[in-house]
Backbone as ProteinMPNN parsed JSONL, in Angstrom:
{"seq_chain_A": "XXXXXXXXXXXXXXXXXXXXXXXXXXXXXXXXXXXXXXXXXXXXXXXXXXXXXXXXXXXXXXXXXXXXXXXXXXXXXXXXXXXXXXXXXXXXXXXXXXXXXXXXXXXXXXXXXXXXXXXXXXXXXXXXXXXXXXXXXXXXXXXXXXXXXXXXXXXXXXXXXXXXXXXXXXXXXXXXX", "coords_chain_A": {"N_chain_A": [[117.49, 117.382, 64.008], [114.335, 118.602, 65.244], [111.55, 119.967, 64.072], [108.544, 121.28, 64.976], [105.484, 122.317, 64.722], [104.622, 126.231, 64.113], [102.554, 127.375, 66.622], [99.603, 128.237, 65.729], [97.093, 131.184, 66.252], [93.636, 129.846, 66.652], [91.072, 130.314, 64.829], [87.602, 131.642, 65.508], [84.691, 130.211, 65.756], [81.584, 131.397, 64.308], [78.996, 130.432, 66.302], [79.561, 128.275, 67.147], [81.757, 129.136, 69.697], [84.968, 130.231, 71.564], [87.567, 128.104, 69.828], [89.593, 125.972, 72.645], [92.822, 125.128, 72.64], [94.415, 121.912, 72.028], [94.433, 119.647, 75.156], [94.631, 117.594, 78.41], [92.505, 118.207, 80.104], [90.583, 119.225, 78.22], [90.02, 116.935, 76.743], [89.1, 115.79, 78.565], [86.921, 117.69, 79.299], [85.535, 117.793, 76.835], [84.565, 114.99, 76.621], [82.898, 114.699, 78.656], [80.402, 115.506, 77.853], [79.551, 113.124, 76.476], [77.823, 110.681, 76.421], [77.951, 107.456, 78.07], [77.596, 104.265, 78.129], [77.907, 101.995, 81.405], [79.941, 99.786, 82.323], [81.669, 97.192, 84.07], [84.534, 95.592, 84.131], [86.281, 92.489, 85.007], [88.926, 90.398, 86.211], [91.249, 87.252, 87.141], [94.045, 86.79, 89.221], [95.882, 86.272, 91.594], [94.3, 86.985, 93.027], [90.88, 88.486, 92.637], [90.341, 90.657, 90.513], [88.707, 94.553, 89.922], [87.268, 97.143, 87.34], [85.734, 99.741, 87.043], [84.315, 101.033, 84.045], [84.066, 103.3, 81.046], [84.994, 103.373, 78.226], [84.33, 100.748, 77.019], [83.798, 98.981, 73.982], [82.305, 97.672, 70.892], [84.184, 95.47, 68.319], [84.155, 94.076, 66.507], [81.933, 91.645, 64.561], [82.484, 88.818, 63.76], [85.518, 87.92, 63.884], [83.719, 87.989, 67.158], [84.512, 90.503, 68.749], [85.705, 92.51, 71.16], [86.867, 95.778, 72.583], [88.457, 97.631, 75.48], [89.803, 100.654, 77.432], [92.649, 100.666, 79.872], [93.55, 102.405, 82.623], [97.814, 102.547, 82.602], [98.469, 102.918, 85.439], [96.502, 101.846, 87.2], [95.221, 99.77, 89.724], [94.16, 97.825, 89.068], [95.844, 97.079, 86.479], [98.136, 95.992, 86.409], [97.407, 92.876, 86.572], [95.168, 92.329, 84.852], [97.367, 93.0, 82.458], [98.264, 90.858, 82.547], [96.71, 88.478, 82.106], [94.982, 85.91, 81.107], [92.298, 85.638, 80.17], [89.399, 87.801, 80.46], [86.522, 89.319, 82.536], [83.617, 91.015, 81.215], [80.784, 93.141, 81.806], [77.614, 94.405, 81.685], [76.08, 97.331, 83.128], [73.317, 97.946, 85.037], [70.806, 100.142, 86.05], [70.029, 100.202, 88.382], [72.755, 99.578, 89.662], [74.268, 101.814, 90.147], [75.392, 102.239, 92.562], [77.495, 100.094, 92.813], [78.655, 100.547, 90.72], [79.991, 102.655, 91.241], [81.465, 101.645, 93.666], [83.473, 99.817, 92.072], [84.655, 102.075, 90.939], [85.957, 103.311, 92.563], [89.301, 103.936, 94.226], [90.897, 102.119, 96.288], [88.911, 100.284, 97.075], [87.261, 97.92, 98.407], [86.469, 95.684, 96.528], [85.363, 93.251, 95.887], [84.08, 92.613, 97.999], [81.757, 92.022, 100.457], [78.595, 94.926, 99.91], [79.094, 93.383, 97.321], [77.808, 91.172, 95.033], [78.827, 88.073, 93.466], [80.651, 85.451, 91.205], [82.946, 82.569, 91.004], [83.001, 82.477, 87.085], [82.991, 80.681, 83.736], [86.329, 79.852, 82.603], [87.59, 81.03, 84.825], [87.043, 83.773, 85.494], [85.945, 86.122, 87.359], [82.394, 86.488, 87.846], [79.908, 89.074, 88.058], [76.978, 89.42, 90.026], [73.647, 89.72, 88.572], [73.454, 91.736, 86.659], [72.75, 93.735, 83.698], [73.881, 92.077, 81.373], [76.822, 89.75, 80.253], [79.97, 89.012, 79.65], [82.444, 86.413, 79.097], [85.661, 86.922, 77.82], [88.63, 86.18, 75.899], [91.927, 87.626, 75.866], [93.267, 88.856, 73.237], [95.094, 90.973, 72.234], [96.894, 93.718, 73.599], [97.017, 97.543, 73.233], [99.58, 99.955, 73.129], [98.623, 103.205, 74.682], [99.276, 106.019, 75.203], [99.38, 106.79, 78.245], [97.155, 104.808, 78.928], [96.31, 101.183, 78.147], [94.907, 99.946, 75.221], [92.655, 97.166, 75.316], [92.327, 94.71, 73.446], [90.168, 92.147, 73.036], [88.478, 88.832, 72.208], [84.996, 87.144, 72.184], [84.067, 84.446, 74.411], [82.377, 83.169, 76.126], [79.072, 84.027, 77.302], [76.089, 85.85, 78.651], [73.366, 87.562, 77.705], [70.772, 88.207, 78.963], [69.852, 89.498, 81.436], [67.78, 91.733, 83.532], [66.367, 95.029, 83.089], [67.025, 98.738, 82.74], [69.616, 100.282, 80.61], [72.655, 101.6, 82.831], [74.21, 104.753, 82.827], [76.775, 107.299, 82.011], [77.322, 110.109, 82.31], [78.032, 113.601, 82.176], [80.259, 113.179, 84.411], [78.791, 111.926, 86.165], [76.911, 109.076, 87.341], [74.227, 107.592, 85.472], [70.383, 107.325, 84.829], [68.104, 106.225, 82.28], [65.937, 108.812, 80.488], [62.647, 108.276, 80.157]], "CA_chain_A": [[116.72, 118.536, 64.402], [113.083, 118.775, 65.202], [110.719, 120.937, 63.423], [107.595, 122.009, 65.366], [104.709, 123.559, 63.734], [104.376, 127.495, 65.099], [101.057, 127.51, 67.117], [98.602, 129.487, 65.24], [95.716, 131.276, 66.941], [92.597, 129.12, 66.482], [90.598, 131.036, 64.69], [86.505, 131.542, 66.136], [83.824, 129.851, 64.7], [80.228, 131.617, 64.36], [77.853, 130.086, 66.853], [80.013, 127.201, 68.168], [82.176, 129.52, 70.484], [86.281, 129.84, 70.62], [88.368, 126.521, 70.58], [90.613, 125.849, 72.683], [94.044, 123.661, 72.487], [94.443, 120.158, 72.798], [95.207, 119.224, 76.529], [94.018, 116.473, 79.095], [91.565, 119.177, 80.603], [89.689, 120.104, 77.171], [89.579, 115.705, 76.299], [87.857, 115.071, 79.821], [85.879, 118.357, 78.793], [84.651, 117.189, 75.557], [83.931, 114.078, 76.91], [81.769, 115.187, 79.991], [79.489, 115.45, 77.266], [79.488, 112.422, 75.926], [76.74, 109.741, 77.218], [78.397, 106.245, 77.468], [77.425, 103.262, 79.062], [78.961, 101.66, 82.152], [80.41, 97.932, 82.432], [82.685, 96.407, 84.986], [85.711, 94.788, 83.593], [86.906, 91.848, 86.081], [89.901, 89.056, 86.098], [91.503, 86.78, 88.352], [95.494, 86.769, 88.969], [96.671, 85.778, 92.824], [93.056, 88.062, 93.534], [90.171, 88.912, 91.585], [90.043, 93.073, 90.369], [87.835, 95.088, 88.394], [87.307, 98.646, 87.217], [84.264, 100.616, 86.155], [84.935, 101.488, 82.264], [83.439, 103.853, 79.981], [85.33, 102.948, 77.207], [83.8, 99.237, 76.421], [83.11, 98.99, 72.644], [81.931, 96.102, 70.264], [85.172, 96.041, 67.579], [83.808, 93.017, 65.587], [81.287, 90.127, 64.768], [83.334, 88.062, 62.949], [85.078, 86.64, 65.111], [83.408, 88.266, 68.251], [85.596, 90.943, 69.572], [85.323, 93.886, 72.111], [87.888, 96.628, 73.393], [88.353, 98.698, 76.448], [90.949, 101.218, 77.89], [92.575, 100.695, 81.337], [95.179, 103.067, 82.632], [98.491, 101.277, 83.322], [98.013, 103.171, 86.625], [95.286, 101.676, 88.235], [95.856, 98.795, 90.573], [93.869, 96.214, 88.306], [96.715, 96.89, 85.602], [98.814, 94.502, 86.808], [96.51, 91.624, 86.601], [94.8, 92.861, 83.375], [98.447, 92.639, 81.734], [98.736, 89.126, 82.47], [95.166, 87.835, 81.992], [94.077, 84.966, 79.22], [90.441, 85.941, 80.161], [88.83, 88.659, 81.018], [84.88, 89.614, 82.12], [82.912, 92.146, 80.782], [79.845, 93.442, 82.937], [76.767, 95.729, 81.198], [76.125, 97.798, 84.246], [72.149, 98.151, 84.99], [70.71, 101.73, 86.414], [70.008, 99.755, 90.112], [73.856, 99.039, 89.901], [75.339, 102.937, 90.559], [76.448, 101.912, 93.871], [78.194, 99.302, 91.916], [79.646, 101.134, 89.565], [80.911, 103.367, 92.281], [82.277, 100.904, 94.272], [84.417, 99.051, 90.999], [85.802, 103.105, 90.585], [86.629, 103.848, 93.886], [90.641, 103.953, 94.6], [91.411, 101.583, 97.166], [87.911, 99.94, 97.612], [87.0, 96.083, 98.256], [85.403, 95.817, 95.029], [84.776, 91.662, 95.775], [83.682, 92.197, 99.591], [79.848, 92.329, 101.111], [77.814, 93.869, 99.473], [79.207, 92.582, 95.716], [77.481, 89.359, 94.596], [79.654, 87.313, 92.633], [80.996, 83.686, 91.534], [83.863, 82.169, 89.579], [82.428, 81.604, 85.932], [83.942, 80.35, 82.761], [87.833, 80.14, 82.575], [88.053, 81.191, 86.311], [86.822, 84.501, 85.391], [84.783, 86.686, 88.226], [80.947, 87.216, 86.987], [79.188, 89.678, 88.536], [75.704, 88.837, 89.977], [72.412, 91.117, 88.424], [73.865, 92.296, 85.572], [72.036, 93.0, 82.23], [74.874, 91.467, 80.423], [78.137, 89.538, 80.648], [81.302, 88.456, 78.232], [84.281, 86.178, 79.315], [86.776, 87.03, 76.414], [90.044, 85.95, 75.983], [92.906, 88.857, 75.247], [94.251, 88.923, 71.794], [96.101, 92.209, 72.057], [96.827, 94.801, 74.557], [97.96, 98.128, 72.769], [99.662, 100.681, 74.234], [97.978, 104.469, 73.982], [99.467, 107.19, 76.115], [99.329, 106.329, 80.006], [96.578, 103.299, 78.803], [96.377, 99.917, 77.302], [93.58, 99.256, 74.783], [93.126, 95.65, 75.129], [91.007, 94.131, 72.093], [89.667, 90.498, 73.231], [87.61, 87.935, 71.65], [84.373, 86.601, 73.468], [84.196, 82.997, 74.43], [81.083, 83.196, 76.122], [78.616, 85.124, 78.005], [74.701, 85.457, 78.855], [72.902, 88.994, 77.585], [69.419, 88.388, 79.419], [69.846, 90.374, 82.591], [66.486, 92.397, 83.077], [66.553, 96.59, 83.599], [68.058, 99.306, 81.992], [70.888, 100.591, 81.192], [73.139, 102.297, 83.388], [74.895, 105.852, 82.052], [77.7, 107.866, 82.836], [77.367, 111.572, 81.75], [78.926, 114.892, 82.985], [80.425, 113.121, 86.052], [77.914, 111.196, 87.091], [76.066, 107.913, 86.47], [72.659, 108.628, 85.277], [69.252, 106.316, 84.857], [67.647, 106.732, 81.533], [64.383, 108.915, 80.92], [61.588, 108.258, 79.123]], "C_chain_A": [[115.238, 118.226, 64.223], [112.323, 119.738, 64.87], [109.204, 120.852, 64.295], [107.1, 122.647, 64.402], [104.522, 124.689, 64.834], [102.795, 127.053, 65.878], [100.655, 128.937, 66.767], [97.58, 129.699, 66.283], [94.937, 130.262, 66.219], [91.837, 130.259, 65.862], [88.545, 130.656, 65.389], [85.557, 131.114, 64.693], [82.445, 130.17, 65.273], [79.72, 130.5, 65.451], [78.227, 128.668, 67.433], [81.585, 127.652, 69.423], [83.675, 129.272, 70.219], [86.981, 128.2, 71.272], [88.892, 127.232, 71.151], [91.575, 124.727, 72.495], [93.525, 122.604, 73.263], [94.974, 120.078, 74.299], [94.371, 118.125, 77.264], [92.584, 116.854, 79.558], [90.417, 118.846, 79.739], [89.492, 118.249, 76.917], [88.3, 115.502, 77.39], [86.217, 116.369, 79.756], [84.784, 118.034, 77.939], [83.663, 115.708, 75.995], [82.707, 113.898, 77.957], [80.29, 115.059, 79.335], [78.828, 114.497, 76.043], [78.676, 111.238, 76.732], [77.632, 108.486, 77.016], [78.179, 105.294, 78.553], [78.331, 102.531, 79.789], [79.261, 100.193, 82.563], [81.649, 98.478, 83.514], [83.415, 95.537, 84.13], [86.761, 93.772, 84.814], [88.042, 90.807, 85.483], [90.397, 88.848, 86.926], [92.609, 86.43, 88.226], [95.525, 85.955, 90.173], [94.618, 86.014, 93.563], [92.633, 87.897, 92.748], [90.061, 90.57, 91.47], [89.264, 93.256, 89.32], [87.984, 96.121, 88.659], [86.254, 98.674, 86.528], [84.987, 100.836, 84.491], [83.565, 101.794, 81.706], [83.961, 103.492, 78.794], [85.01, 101.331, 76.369], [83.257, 99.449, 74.783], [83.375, 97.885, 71.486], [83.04, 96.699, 69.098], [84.953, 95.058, 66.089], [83.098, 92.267, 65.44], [81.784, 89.404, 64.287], [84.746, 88.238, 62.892], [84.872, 87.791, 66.211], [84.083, 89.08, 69.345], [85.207, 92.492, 70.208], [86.91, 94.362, 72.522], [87.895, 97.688, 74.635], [89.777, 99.311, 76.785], [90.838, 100.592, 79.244], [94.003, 101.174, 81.167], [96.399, 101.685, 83.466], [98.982, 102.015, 85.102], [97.357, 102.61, 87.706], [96.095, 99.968, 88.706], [95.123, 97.649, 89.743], [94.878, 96.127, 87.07], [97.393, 95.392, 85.616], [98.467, 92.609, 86.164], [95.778, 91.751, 85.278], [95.935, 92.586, 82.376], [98.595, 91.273, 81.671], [97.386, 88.019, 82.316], [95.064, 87.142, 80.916], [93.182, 86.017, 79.2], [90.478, 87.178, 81.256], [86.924, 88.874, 81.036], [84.347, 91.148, 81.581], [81.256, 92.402, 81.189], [79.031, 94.329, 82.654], [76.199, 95.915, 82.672], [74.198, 98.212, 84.037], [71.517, 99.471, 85.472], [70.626, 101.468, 87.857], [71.182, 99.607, 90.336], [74.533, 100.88, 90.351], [76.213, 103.007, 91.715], [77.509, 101.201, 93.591], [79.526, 99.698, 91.142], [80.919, 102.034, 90.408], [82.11, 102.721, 92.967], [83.715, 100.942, 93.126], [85.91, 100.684, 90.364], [86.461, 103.823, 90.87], [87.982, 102.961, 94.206], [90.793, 102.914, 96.024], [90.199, 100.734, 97.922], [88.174, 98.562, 97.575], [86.079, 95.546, 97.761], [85.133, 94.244, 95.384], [84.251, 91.64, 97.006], [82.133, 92.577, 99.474], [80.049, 94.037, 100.468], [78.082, 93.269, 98.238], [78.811, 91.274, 95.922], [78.469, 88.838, 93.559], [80.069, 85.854, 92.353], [81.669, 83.907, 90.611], [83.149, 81.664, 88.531], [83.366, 81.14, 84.848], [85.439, 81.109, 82.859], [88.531, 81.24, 84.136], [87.976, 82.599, 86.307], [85.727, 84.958, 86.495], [83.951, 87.231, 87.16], [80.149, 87.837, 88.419], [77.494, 88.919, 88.781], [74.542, 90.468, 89.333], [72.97, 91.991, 87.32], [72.87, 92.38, 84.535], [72.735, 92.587, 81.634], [76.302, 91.42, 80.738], [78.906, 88.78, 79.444], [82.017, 87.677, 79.027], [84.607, 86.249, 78.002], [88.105, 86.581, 76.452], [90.464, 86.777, 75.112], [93.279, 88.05, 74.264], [94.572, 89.689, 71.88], [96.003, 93.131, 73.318], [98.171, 96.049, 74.042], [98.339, 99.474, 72.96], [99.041, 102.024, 73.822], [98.397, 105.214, 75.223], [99.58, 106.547, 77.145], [98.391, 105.398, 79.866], [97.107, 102.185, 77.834], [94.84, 99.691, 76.56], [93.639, 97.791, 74.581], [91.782, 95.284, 74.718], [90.597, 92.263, 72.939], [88.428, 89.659, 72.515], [86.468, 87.172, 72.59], [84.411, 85.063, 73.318], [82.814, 82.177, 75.408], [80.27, 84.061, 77.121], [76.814, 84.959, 78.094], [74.058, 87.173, 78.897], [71.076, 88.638, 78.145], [68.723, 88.837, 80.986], [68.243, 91.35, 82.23], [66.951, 93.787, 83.889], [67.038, 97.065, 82.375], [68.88, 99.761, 81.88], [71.722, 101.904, 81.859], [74.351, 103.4, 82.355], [75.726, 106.576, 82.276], [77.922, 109.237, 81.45], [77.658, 112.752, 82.705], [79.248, 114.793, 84.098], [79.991, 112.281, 86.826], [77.32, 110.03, 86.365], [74.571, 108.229, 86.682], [71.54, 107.035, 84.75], [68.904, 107.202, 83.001], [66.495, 107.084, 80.911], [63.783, 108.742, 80.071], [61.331, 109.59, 78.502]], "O_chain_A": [[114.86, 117.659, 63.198], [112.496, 120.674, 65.651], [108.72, 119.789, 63.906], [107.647, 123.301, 63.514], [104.334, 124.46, 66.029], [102.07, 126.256, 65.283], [100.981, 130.072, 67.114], [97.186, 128.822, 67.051], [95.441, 129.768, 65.21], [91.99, 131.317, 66.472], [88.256, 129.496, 65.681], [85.563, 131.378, 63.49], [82.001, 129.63, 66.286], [80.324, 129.445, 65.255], [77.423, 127.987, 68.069], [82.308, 126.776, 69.897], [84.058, 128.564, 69.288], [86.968, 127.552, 72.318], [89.035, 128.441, 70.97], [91.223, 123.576, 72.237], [92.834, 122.359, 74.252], [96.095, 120.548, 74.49], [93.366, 117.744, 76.664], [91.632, 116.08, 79.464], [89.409, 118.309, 80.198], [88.266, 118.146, 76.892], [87.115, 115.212, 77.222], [85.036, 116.137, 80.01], [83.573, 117.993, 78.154], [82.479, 115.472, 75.756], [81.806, 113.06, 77.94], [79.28, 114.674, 79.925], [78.052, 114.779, 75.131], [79.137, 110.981, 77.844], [78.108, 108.343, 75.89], [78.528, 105.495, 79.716], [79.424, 102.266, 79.29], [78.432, 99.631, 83.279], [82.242, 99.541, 83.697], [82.804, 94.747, 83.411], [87.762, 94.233, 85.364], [87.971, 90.461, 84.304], [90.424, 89.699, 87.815], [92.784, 85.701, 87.249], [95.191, 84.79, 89.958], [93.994, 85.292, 94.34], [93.21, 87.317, 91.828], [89.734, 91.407, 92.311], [89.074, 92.624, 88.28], [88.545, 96.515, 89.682], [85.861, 97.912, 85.644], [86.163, 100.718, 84.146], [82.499, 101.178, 81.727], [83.017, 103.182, 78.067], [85.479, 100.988, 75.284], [82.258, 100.136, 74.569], [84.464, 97.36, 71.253], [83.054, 97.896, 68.809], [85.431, 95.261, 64.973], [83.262, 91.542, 66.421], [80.844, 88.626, 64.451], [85.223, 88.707, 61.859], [85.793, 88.607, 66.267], [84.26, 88.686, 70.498], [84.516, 93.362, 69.677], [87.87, 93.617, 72.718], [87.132, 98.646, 74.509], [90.802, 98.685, 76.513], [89.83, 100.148, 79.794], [94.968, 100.905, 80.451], [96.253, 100.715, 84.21], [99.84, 101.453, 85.784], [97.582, 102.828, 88.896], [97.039, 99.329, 88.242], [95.603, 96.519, 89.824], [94.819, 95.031, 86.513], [97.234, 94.283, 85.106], [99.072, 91.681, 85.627], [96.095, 90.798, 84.566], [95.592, 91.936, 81.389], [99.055, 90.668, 80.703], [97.439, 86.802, 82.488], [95.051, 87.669, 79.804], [93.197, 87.021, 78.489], [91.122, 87.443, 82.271], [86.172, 88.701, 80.076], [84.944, 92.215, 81.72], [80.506, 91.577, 80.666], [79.326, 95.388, 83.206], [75.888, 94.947, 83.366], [73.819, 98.716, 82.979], [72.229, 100.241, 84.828], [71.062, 102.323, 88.628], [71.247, 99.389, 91.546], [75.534, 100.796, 91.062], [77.302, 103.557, 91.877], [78.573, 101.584, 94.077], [80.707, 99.369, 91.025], [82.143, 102.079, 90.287], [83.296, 103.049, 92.92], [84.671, 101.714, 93.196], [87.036, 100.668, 89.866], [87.217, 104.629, 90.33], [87.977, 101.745, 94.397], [90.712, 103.671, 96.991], [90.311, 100.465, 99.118], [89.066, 98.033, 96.912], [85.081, 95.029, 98.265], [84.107, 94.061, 94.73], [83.841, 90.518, 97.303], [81.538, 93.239, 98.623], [81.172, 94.539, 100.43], [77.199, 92.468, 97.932], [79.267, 90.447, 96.712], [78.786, 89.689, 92.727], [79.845, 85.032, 93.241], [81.566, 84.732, 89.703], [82.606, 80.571, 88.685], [84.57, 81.225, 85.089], [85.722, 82.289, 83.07], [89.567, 81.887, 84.289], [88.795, 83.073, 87.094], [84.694, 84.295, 86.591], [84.207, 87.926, 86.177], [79.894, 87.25, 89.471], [76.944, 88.138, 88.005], [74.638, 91.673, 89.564], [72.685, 93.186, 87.402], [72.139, 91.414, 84.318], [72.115, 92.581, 80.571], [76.979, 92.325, 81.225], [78.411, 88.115, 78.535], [82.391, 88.347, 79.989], [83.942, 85.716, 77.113], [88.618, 86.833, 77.542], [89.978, 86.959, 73.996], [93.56, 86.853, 74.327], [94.654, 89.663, 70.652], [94.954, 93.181, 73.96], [99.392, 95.963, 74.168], [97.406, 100.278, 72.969], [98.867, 102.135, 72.608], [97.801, 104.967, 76.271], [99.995, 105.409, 76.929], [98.513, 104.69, 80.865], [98.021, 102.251, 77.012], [93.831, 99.347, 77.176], [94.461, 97.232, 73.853], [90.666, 95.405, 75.223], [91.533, 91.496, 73.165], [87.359, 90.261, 72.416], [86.843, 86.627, 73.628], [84.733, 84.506, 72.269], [82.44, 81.006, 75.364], [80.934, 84.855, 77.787], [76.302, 83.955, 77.598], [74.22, 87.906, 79.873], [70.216, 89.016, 77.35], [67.616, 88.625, 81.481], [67.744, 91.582, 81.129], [67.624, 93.816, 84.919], [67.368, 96.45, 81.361], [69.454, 99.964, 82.95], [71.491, 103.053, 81.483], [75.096, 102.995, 81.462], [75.47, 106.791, 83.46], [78.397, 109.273, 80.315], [77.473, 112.697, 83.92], [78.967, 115.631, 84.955], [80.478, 111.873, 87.88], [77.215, 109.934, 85.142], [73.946, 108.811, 87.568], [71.999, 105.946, 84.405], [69.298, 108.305, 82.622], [65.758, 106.147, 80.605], [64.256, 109.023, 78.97], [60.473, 109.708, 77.628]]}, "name": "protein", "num_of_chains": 1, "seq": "XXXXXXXXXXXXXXXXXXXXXXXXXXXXXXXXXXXXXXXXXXXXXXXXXXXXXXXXXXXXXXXXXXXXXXXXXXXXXXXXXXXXXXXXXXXXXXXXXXXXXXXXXXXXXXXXXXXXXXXXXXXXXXXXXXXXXXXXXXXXXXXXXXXXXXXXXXXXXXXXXXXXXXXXXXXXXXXXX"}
C-alpha cells in the first residue's frame, strides 16, 4: 500500500502573493524569470546535431567538468546518448539567429548560414563564438523526460570577442549597460 500525503492548502505569504502547486506550468513559470546564458551543445554520430541549452553549468575544476540537460525527446538525443565527445558553444548577443536556428524543431542547424568545422575528436565547433569546450561524457543521468550528462573538458579556446548572449522570459536578450 501507498501512503500519499493529503494536499494541504498552501497557505499565503504577506507580500510575495499565493503559491501555487508544483506542475510543469509553474517550473517553466519560475524559470521565465530566471536569466541564463545560451550555448550550443554539438556532436557527431552518422550527422552532426546540436541544441540551444539553457541549462550549461561549470560542475568542477578539478578535474574540469561541465553539465547540461537534453530532453530524451529531441532529435539530437539519439546521438548525444552515444557520444565520447561532445562541444560546448558560449553563445554571443550577435548569435540570436543562431541560437534560434540550434532550437528550432526540424531546422538544418549545419546548413548556410552556420559556420562551422570538424575540431578536436571529430567534434563540430561552431565559428564566432565567445567560447568553446570539446568534453568527453563521463555520465549521462537520467531526470524525468531528460538526461543530465556531466562531461569532462579536453580542450577548448575561451577568447571569442562580444558579449554574452541571454535567454530571459522567452526570449534571447543582449545585455544592458
Amino acid at each position: 500500500m501507498t501512503v500519499s500525503p493529503e494536499l494541504r492548502p498552501l497557505p499565503t505569504i504577506p507580500s510575495l502573493g499565493a503559491p501555487r502547486h508544483a506542475s510543469p506550468d509553474l517550473l517553466r513559470s519560475v524559470f521565465r524569470q530566471h536569466a541564463a546564458g545560451v550555448a550550443v551543445i554539438t556532436a557527431h554520430g552518422e550527422r552532426p546535431v546540436g541544441f540551444t541549452a539553457t541549462s550549461l553549468n561549470s560542475v568542477a575544476a578539478e578535474p574540469p567538468l561541465i553539465s547540461f540537460g537534453v530532453g530524451t525527446g529531441s532529435s539530437s538525443w539519439p546521438v548525444v546518448a552515444e557520444a565520447e565527445h561532445i562541444g560546448v558553444h558560449i553563445l554571443g548577443e550577435h548569435q540570436q539567429e543562431l541560437a534560434a536556428t540550434f532550437a528550432r524543431s526540424g531546422a538544418d542547424r549545419f546548413g548556410a548560414p552556420t559556420r562551422w568545422s570538424l575540431g578536436p575528436e571529430g567534434v563540430p565547433v561552431l565559428d564566432g563564438v565567445l567560447a568553446w569546450l570539446v568534453c568527453r561524457v563521463v555520465a549521462r543521468v537520467p531526470a524525468g523526460d531528460h538526461r543530465i550528462v556531466i562531461a569532462e573538458v579536453v580542450a577548448g579556446d575561451p577568447d571569442g570577442v562580444g558579449r554574452p548572449l541571454l535567454y530571459h522570459q522567452g526570449r534571447f536578450n543582449a545585455l544592458r549597460d
